[in-house]
Biopython code that builds the backbone (N, CA, C, O; Angstrom):
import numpy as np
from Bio.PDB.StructureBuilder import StructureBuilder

atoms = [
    (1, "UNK", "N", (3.048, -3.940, -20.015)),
    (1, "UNK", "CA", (2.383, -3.475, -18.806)),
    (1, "UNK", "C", (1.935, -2.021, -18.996)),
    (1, "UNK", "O", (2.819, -1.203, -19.251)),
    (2, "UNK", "N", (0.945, -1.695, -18.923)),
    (2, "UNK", "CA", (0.413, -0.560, -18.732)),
    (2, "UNK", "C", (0.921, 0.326, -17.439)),
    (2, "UNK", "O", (1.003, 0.003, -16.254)),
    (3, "UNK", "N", (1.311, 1.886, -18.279)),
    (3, "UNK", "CA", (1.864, 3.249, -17.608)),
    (3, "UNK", "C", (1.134, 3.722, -16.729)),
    (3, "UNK", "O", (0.403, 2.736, -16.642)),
    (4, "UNK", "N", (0.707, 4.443, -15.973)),
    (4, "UNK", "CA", (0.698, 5.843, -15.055)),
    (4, "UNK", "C", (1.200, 6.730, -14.362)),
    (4, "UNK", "O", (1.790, 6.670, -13.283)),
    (5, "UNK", "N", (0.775, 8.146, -15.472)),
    (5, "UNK", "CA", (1.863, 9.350, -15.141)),
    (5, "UNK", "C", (1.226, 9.875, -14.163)),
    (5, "UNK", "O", (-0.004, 9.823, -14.135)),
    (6, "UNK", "N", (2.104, 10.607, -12.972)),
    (6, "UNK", "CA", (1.363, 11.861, -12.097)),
    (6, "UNK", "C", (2.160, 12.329, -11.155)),
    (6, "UNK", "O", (3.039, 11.717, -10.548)),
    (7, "UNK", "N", (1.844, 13.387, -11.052)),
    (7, "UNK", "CA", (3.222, 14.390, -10.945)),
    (7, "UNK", "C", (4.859, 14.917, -11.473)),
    (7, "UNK", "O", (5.773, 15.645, -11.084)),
    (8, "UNK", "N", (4.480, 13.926, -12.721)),
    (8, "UNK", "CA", (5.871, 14.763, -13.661)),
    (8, "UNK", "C", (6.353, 12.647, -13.594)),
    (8, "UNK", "O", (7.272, 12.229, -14.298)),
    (9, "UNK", "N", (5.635, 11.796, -12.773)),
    (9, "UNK", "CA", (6.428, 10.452, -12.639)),
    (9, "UNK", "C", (5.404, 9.630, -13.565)),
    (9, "UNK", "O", (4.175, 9.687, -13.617)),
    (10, "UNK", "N", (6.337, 8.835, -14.286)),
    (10, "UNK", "CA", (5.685, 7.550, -14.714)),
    (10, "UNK", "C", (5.881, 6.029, -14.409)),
    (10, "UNK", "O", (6.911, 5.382, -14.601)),
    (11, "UNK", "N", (5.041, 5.712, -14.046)),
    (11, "UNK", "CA", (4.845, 4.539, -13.115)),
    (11, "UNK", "C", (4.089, 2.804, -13.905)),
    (11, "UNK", "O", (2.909, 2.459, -13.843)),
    (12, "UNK", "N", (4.733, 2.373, -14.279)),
    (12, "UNK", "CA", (4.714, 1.075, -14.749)),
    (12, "UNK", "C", (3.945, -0.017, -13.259)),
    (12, "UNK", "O", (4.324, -0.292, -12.120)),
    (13, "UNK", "N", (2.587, -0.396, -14.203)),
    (13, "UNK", "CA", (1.719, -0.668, -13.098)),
    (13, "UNK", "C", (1.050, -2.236, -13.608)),
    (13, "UNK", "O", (0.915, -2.537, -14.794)),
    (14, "UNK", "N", (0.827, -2.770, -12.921)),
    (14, "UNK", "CA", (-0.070, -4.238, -13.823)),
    (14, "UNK", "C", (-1.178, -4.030, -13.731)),
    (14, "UNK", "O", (-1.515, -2.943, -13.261)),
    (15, "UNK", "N", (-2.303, -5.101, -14.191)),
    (15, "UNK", "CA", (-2.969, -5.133, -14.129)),
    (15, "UNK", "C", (-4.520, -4.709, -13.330)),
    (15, "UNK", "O", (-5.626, -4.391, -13.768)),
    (16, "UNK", "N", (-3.964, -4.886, -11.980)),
    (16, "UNK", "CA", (-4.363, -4.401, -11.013)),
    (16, "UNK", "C", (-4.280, -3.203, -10.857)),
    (16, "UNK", "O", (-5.385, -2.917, -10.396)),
    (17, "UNK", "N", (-3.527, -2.005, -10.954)),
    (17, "UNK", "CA", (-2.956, -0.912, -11.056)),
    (17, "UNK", "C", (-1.902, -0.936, -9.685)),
    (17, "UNK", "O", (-1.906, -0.128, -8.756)),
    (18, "UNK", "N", (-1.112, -1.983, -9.845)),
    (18, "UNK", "CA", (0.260, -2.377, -8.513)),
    (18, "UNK", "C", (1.454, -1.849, -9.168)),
    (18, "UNK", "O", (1.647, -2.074, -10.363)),
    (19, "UNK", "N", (2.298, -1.136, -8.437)),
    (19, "UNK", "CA", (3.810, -0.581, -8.980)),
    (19, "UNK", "C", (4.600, -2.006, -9.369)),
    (19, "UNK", "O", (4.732, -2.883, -8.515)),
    (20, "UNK", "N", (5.133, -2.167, -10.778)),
    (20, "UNK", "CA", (5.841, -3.339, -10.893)),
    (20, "UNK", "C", (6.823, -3.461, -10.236)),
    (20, "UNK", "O", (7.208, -4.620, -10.080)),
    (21, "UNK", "N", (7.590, -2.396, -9.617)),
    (21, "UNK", "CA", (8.619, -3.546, -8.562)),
    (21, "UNK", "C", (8.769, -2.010, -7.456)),
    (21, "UNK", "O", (8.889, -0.801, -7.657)),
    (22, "UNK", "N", (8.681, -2.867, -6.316)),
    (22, "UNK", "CA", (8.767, -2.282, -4.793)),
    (22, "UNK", "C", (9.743, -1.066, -4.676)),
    (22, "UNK", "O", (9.528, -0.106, -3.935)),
    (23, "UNK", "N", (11.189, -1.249, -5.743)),
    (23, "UNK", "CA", (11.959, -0.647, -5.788)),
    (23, "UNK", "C", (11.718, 0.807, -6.654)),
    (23, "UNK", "O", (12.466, 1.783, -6.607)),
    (24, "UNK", "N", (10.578, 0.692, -7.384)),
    (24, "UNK", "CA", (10.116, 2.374, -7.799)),
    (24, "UNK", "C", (9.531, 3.152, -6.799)),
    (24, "UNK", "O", (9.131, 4.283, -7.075)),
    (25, "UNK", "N", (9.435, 2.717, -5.730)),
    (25, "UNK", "CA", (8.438, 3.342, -4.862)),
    (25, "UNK", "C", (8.667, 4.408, -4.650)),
    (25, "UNK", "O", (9.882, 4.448, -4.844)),
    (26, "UNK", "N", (8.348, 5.417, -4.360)),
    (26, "UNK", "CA", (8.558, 6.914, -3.752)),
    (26, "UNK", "C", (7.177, 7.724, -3.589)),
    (26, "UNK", "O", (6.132, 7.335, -4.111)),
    (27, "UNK", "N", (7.271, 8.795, -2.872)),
    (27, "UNK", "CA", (6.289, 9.856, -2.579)),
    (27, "UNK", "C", (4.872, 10.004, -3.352)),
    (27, "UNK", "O", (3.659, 9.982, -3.145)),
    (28, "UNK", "N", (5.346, 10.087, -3.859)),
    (28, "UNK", "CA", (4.586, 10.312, -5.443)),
    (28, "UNK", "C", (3.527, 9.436, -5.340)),
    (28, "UNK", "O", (2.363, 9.694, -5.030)),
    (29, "UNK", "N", (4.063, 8.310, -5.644)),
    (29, "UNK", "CA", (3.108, 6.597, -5.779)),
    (29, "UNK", "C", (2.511, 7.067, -4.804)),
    (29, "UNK", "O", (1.660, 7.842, -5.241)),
    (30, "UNK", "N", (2.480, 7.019, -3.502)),
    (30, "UNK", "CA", (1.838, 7.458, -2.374)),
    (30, "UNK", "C", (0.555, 8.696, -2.608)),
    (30, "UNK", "O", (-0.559, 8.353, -2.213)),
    (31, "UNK", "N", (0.625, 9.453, -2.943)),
    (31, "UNK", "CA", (0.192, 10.619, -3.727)),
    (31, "UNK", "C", (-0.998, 9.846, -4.468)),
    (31, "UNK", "O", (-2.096, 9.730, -3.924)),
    (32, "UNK", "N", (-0.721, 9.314, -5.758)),
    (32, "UNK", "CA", (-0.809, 8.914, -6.814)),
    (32, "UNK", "C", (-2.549, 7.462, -6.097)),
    (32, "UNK", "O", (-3.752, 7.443, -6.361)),
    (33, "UNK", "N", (-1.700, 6.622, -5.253)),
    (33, "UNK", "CA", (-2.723, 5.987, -4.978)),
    (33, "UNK", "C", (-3.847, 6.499, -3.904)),
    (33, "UNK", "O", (-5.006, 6.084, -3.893)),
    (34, "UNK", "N", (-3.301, 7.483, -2.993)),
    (34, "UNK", "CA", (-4.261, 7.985, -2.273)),
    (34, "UNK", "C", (-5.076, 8.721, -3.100)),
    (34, "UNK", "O", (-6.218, 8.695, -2.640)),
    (35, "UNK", "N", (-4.990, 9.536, -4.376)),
    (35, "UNK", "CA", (-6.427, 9.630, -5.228)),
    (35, "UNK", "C", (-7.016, 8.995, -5.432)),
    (35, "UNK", "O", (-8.216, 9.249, -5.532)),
    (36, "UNK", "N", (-6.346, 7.400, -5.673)),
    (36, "UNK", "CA", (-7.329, 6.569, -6.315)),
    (36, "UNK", "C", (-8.363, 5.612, -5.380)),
    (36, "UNK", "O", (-9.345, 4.986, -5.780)),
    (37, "UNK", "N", (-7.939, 5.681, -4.294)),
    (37, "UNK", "CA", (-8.025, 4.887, -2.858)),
    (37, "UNK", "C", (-9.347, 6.424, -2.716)),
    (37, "UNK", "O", (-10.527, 6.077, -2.652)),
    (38, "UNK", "N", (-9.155, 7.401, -2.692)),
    (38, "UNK", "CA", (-10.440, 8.534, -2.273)),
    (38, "UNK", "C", (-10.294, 8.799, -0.689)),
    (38, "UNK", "O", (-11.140, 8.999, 0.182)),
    (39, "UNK", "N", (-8.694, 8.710, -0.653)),
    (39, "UNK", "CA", (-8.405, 9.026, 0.665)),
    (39, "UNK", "C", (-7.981, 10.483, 0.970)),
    (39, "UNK", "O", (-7.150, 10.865, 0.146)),
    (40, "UNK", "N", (-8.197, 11.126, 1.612)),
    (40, "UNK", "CA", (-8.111, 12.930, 1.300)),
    (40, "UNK", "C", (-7.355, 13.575, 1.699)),
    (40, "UNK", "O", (-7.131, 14.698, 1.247)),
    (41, "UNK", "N", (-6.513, 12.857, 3.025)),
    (41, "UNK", "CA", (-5.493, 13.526, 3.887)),
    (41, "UNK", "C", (-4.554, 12.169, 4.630)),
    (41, "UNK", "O", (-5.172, 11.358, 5.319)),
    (42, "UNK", "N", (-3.320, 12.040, 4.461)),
    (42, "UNK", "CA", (-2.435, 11.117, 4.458)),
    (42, "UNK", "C", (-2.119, 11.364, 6.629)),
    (42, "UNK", "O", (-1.434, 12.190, 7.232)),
    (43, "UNK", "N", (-2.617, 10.710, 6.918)),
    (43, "UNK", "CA", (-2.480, 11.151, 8.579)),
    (43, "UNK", "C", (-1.297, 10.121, 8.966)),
    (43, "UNK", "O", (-0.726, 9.329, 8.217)),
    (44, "UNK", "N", (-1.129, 10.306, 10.074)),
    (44, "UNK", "CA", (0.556, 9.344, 10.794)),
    (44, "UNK", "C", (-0.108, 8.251, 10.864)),
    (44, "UNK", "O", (0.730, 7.381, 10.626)),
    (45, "UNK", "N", (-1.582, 7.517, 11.132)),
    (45, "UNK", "CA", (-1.717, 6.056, 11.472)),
    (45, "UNK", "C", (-1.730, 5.738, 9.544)),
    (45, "UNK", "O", (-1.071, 4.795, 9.106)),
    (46, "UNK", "N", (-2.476, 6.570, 8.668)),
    (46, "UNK", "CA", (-1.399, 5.990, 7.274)),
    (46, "UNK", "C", (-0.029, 5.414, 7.155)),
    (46, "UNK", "O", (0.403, 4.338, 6.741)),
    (47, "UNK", "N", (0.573, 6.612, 7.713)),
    (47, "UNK", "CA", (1.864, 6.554, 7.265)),
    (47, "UNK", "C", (2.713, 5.393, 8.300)),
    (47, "UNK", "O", (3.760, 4.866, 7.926)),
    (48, "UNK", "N", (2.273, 5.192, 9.227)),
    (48, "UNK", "CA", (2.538, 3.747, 10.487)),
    (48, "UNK", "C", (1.982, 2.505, 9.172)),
    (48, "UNK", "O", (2.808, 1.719, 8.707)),
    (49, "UNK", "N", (0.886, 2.499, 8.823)),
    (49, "UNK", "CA", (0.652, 1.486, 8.036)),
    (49, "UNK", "C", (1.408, 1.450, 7.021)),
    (49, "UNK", "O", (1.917, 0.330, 6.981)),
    (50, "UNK", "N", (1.814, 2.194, 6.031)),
    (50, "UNK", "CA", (2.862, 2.010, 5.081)),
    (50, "UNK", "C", (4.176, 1.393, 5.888)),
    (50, "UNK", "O", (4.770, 0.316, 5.843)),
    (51, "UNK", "N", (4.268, 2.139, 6.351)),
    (51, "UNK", "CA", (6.274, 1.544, 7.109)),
    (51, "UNK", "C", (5.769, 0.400, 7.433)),
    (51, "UNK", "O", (5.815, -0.418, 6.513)),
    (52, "UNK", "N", (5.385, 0.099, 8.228)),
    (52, "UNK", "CA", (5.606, -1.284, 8.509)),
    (52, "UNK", "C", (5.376, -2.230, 7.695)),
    (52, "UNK", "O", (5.982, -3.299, 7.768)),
    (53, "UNK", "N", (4.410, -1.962, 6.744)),
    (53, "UNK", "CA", (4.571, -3.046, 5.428)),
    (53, "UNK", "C", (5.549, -3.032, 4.318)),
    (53, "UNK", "O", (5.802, -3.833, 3.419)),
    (54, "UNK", "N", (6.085, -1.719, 4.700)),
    (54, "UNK", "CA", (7.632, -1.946, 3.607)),
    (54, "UNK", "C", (8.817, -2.433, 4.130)),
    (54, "UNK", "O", (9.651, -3.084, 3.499)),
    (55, "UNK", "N", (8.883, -2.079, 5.399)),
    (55, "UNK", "CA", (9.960, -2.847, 6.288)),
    (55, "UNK", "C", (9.640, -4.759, 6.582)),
    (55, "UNK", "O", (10.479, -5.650, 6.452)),
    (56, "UNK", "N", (7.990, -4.935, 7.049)),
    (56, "UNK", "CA", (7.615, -6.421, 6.799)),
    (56, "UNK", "C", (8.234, -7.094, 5.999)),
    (56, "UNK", "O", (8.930, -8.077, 6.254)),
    (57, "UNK", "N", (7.863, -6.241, 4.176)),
    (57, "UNK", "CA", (8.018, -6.667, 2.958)),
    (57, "UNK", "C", (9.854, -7.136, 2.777)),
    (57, "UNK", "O", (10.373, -8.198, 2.432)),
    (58, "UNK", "N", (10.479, -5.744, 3.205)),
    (58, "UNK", "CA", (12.092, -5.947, 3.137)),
    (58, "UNK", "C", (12.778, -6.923, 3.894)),
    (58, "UNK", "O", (13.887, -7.369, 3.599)),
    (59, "UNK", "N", (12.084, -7.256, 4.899)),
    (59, "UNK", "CA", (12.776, -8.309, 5.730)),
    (59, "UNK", "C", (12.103, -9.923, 5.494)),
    (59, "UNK", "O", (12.712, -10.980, 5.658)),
    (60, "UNK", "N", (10.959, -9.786, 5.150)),
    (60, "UNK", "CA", (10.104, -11.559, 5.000)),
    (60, "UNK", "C", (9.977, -11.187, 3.024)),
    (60, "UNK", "O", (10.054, -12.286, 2.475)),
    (61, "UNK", "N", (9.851, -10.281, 2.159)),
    (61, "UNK", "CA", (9.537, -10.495, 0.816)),
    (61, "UNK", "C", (7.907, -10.884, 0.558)),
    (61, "UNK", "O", (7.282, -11.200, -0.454)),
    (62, "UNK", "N", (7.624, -10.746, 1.638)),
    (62, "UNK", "CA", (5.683, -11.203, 1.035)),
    (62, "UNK", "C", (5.526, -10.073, 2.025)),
    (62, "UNK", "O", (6.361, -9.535, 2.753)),
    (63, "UNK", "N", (4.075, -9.828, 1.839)),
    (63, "UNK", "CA", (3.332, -8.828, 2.851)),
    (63, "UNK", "C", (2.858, -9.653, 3.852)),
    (63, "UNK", "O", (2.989, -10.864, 3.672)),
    (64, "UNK", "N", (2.124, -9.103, 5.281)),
    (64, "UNK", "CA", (2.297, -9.999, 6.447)),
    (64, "UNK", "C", (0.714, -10.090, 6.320)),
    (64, "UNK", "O", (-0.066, -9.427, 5.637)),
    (65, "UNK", "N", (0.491, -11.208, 7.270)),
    (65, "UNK", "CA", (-0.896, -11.309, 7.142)),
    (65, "UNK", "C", (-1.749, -10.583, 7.685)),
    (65, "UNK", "O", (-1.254, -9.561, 8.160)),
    (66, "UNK", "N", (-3.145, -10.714, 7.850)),
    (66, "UNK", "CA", (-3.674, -9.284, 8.173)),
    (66, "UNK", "C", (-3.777, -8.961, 10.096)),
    (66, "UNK", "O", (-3.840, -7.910, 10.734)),
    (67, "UNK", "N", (-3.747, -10.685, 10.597)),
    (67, "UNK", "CA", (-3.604, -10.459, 11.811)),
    (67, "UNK", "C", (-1.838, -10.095, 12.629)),
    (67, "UNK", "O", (-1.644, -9.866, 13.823)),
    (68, "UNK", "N", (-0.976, -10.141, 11.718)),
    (68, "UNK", "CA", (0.242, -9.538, 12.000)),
    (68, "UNK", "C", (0.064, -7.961, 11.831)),
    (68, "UNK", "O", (0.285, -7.143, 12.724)),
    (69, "UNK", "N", (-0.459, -7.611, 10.281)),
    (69, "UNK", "CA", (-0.925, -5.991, 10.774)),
    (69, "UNK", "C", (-1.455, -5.620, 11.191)),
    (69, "UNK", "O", (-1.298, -4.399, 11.201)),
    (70, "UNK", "N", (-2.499, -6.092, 11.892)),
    (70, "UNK", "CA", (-3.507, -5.710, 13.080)),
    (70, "UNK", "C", (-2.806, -5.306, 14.241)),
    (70, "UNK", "O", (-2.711, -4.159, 14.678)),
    (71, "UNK", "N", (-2.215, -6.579, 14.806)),
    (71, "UNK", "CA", (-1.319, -6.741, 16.129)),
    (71, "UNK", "C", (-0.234, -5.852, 15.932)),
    (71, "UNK", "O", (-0.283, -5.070, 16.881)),
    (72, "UNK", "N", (0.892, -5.508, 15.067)),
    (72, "UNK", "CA", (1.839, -4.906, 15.179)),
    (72, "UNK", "C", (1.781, -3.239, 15.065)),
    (72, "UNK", "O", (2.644, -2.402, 15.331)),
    (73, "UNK", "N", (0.434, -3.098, 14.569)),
    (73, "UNK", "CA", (0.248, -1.696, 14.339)),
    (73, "UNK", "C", (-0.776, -0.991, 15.445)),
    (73, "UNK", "O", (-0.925, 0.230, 15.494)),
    (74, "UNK", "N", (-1.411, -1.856, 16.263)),
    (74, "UNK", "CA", (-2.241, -1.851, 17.236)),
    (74, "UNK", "C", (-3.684, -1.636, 15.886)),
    (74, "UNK", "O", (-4.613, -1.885, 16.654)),
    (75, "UNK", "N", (-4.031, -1.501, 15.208)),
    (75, "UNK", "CA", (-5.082, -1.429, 14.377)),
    (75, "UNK", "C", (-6.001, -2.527, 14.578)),
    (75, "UNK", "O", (-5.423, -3.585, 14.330)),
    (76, "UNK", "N", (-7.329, -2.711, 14.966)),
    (76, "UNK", "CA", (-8.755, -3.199, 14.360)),
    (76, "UNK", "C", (-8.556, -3.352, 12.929)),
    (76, "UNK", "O", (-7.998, -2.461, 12.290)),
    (77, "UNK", "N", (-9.051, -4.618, 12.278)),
    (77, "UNK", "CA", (-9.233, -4.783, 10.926)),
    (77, "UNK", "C", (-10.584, -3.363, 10.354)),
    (77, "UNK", "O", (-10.733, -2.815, 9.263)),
    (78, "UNK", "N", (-11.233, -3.223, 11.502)),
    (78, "UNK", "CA", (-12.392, -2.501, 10.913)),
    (78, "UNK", "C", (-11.452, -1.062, 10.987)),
    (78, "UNK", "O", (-11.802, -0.297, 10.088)),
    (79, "UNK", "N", (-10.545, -0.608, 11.683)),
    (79, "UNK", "CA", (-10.026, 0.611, 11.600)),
    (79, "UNK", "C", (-9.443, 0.915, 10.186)),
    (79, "UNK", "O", (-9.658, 1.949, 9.553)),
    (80, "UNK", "N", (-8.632, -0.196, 9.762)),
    (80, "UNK", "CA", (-7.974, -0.101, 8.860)),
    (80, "UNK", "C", (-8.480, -0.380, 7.318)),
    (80, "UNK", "O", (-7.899, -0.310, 6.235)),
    (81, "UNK", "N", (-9.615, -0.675, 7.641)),
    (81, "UNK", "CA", (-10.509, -0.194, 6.712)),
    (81, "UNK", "C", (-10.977, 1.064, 6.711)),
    (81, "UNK", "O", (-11.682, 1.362, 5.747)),
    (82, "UNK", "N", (-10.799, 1.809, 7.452)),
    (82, "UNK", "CA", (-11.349, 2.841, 7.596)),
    (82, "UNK", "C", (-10.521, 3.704, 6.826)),
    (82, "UNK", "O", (-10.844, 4.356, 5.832)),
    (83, "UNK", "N", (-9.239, 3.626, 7.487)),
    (83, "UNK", "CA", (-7.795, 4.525, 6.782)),
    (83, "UNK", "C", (-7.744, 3.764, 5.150)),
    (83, "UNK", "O", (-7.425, 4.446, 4.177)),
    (84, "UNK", "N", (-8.022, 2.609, 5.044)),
    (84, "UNK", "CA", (-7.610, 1.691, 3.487)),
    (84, "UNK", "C", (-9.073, 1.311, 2.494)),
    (84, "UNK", "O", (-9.054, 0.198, 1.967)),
    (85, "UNK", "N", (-9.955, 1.941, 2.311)),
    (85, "UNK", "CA", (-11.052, 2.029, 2.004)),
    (85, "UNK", "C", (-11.153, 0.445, 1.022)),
    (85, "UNK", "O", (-12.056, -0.381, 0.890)),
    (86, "UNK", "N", (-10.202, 0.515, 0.640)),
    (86, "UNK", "CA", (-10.297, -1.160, -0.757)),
    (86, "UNK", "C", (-9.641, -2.077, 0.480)),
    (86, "UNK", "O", (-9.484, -3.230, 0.081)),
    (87, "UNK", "N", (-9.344, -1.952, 1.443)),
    (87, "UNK", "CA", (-8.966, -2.936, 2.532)),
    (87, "UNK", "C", (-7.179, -2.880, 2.357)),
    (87, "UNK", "O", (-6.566, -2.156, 1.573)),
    (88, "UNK", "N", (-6.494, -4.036, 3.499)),
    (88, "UNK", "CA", (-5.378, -3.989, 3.886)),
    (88, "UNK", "C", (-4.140, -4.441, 2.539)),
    (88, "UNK", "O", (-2.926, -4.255, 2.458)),
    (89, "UNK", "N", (-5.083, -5.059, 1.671)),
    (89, "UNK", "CA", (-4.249, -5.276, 0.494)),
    (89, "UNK", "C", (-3.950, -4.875, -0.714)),
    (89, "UNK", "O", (-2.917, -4.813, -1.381)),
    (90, "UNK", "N", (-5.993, -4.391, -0.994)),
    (90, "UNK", "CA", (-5.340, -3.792, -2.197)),
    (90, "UNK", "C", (-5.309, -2.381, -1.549)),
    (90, "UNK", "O", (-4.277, -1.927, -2.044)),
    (91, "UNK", "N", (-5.680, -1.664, -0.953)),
    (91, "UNK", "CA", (-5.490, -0.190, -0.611)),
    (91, "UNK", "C", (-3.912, -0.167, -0.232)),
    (91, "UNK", "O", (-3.078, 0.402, -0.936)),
    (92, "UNK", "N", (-3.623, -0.824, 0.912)),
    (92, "UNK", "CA", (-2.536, -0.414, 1.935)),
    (92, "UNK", "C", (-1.118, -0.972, 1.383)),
    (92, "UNK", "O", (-0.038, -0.387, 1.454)),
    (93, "UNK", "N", (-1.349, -2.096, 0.882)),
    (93, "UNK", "CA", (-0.222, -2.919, 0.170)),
    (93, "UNK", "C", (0.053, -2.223, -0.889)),
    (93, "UNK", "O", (1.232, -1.869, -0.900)),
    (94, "UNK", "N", (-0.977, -1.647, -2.406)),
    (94, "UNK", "CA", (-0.613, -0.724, -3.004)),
    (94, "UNK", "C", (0.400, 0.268, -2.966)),
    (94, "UNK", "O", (1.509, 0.414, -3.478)),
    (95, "UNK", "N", (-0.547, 1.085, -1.973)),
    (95, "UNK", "CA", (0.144, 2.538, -1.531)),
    (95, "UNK", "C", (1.168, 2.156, -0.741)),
    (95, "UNK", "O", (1.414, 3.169, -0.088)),
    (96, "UNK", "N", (2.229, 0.947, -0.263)),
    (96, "UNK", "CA", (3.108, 0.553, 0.420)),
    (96, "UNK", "C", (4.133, 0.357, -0.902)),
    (96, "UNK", "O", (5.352, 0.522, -0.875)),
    (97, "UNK", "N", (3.375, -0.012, -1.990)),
    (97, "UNK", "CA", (4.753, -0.695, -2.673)),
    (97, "UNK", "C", (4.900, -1.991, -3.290)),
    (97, "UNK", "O", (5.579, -2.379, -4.241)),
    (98, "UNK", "N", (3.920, -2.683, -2.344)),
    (98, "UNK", "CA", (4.568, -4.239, -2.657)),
    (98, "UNK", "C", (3.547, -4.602, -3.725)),
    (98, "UNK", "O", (2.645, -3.959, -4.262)),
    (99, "UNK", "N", (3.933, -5.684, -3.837)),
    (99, "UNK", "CA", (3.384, -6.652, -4.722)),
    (99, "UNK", "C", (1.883, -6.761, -4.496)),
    (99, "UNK", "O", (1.489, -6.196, -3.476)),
    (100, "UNK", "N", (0.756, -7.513, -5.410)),
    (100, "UNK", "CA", (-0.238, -7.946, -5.455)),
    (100, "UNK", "C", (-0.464, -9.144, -4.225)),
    (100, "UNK", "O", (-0.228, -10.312, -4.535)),
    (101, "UNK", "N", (-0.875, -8.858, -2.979)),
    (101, "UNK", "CA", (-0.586, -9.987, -2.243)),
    (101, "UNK", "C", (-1.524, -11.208, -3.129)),
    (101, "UNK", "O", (-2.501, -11.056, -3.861)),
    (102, "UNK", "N", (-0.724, -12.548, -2.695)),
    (102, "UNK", "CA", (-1.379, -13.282, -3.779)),
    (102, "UNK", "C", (-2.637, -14.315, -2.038)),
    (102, "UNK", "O", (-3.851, -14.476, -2.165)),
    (103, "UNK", "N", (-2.014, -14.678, -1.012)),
    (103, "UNK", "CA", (-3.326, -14.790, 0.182)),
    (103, "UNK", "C", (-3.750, -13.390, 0.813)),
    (103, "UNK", "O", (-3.625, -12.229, 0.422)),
    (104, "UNK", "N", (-4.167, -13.831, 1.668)),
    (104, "UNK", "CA", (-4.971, -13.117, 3.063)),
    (104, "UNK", "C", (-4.101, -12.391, 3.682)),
    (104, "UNK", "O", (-3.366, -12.878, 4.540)),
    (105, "UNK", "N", (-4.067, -11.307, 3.385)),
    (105, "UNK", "CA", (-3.762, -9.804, 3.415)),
    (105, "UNK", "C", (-4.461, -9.223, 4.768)),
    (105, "UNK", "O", (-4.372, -8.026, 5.043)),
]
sb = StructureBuilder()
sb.init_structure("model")
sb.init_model(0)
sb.init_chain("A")
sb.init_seg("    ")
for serial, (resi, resn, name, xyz) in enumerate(atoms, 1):
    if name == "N":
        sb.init_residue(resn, " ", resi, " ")
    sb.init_atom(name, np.array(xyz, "f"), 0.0, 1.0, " ", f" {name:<3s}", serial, name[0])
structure = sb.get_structure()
């Protein structure tokens, strides 16, 4: 599996450029994908979207679908495109941690 270093961390990533397991997650990764995402400033409805897909993730093990993160976060799919520029899965799920969702994100 292919590396990525940044900020002093190296981060074991697949194909996709996804953290291989949920359990490396930290700050950083966060950091790390909001460059790559071309997101410029990490605001609280970000950071509402991360938690709840790592807590989703910790309690069900898949990411939730996109009308569960819509509804639970009060978010518009079009909002959260807005904050997740590659959309709710690969942007938000990324920078959350989890896995490559394999449906409808």
């Amino acid at each position: 599996m292919p590396t990525v270093e940044f900020e002093g961390k190296t981060f074991t990533v697949d194909e996709d450029g996804f953290i291989d397991s949920f359990d490396n997650w930290c700050p950083e990764w966060v950091q790390h994908v909001k460059t790559t995402e071309g997101i410029e400033e990490m605001t609280d409805e970000h950071w509402k979207c991360v938690k709840f897909l790592q807590e989703y993730y910790e309690k069900n093990g898949i990411a939730p679908m996109v009308r569960i993160f819509s509804k639970v976060t009060g978010y518009k799919l079009k909002h959260i495109y807005e904050l997740f520029p590659s959309g709710p899965g690969k942007g938000a799920c990324k920078m959350a941690g989890l896995p490559k969702p394999t449906g409808c994100v």
